[in-house]
C-alpha positions in Angstrom: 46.1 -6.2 -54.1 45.6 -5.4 -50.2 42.1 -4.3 -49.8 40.3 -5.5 -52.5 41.1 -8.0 -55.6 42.8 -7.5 -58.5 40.8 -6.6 -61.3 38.4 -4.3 -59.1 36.6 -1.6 -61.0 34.4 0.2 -58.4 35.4 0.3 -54.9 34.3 3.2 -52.1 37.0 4.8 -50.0 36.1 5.1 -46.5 37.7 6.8 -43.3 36.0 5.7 -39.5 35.5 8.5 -37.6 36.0 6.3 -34.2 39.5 4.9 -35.1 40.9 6.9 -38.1 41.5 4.0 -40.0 41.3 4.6 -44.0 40.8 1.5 -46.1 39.0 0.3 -49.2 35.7 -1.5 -49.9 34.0 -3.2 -52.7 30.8 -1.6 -50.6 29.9 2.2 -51.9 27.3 2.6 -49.2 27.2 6.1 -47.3 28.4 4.6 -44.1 29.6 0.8 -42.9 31.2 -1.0 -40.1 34.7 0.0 -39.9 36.8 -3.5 -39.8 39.3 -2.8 -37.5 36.7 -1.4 -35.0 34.7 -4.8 -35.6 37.4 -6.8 -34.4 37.5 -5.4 -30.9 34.2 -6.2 -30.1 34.3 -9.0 -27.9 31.4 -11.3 -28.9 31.6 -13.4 -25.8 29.1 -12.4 -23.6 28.5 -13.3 -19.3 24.8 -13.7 -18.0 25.0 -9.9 -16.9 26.3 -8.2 -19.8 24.8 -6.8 -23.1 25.8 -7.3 -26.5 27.9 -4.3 -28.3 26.5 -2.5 -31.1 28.0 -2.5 -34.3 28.0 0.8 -35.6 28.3 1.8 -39.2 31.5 4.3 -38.7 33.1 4.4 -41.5 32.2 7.1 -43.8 32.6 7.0 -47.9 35.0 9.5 -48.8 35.5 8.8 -52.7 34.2 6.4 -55.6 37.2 5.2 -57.0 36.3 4.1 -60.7 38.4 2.1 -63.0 40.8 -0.8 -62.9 44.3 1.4 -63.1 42.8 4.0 -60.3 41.1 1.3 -57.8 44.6 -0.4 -57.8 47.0 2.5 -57.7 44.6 3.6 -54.3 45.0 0.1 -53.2 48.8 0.2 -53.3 48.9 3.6 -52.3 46.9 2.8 -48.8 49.0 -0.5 -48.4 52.3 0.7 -48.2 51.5 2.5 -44.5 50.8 -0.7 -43.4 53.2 -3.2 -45.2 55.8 -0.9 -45.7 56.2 -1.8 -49.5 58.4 -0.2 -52.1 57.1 3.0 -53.1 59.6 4.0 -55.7 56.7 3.6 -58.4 55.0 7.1 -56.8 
């Protein structure tokens, strides 16, 4: 699968309020670190400057439960970004 690995159960579904990005987690916290926001902070730092803060802001939108469910979400968020077949919908 994309966003998590196959055989996943429990997953959280979270949306960032900062980028809009929508993605799944094996985390089903309240809020967390969106990843694609986390790659933009630039960790390299001069004498004069001051670390970025890593804010939790992605927010859980759903539990997805069960095996068939956490991978049909998987597939269905995956296909916007790999543009996989989606004749199975």
């Amino acid at each position: 699968m994309y966003y998590v690995p196959d055989g996943t159960k429990i997953c959280g579904y979270y949306e960032c309020k900062k980028c809009g990005t929508r993605f799944l987690s094996l985390q089903t916290m309240e809020r967390i670190p969106c990843p694609d926001c986390e790659r933009e902070i630039d960790l390299e730092i001069g004498p004069d400057e001051s670390m970025e803060d890593v804010m939790d802001t992605a927010c859980l939108q759903e539990v997805i439960e069960g095996e068939e469910d956490v991978e049909k979400m998987d597939t269905l968020l995956s296909l916007a970004i790999t543009g996989g077949d989606f004749g199975w919908i």
